[in-house]
C-alpha positions in Angstrom: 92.8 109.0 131.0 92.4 108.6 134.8 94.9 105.8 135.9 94.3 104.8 140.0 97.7 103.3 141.3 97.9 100.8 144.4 100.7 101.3 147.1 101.3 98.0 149.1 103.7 97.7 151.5 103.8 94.3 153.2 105.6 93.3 156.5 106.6 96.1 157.7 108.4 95.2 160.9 108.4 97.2 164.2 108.5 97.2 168.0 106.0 98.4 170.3 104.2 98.3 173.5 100.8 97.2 172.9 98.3 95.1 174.5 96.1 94.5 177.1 98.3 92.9 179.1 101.1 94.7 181.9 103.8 92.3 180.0 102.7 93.2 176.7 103.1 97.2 177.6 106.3 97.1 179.5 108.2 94.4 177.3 106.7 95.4 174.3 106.9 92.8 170.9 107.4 93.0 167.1 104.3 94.0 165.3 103.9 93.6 161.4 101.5 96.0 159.6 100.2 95.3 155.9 99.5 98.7 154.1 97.2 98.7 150.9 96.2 102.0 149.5 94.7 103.7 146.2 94.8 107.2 144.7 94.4 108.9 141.7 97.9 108.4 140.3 97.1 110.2 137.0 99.2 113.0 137.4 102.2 111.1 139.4 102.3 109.3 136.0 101.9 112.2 133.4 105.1 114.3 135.0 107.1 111.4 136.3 107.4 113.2 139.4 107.6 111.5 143.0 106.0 114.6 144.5 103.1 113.8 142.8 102.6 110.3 143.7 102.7 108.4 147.2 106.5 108.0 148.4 106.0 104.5 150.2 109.4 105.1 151.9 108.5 108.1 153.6 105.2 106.9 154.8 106.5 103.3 156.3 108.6 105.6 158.0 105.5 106.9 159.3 103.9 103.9 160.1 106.8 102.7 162.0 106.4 105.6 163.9 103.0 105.5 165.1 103.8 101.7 165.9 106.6 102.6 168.2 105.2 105.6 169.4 101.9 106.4 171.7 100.7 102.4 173.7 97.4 101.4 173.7 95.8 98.6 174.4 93.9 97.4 171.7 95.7 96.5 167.5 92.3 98.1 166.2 93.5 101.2 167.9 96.7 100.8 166.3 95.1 100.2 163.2 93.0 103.3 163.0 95.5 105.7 164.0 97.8 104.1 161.0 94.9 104.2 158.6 93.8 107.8 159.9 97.2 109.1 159.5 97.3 107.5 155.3 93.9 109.7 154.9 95.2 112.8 156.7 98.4 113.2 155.1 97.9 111.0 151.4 96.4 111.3 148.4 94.1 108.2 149.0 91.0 107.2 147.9 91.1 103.9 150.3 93.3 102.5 152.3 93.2 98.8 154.0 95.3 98.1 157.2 96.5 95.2 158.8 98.2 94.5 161.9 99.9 91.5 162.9 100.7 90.5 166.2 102.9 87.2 166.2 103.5 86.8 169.5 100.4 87.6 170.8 99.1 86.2 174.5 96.7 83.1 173.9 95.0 80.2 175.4 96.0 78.2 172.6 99.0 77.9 170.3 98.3 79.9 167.5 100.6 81.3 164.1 99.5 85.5 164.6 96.7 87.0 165.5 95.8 90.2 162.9 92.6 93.1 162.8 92.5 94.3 159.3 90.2 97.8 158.8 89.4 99.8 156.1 89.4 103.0 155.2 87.4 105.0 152.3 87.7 108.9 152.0 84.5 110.4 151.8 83.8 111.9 148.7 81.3 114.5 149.7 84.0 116.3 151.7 
């Protein structure tokens, strides 16, 4: 029986120097990036085995990485580098990615400002 798991990891807080703005990329900010992903968890849950499945820790580790690593100027860049990176180096099937920007520059008072993207391996490859 083929049994998909879902990896979320919610919140995950870092600091980086994003933005389209000279403030934004020499002061930097707090980004928050909301990680859903799917695989084929079948044989992670036959052996028991975390070597077999997706070790979340490991990968937000990653994430925070990319976050506080390499600027650029726009969160959908951000977001396709993070949800690039889940499809290079997971097992997924799909991934979604969210990034949060609560401090974000605006004309208006606002709570967070967030791009979300998807991501869907192709199954041809």
């Amino acid at each position: 029986m083929k049994r998909t798991g879902k990896i979320v990891i919610k919140g995950l807080r870092a600091f980086g120097c994003h933005g389209c703005t000279q403030q934004e990329r020499e002061r930097g900010q707090v980004f928050l990036v909301d990680i859903e992903l799917e695989y084929d968890a079948t044989a992670a849950v036959r052996e028991d085995e975390l070597s077999r499945a997706v070790d979340y820790d490991r990968l937000a580790g990653e994430v925070n990485g990319i976050v506080t690593g390499e600027r650029c100027q726009l969160i959908e860049t951000l977001a396709a580098r993070i949800g690039e990176h889940i499809m290079e180096n997971t097992p997924a099937t799909c991934a979604l990615v969210r990034v949060r920007k609560p401090q974000a520059p605006m004309s208006c008072e606002v709570g967070e400002v967030a791009v979300e993207m998807g991501f869907r391996r192709d199954e041809r490859a």
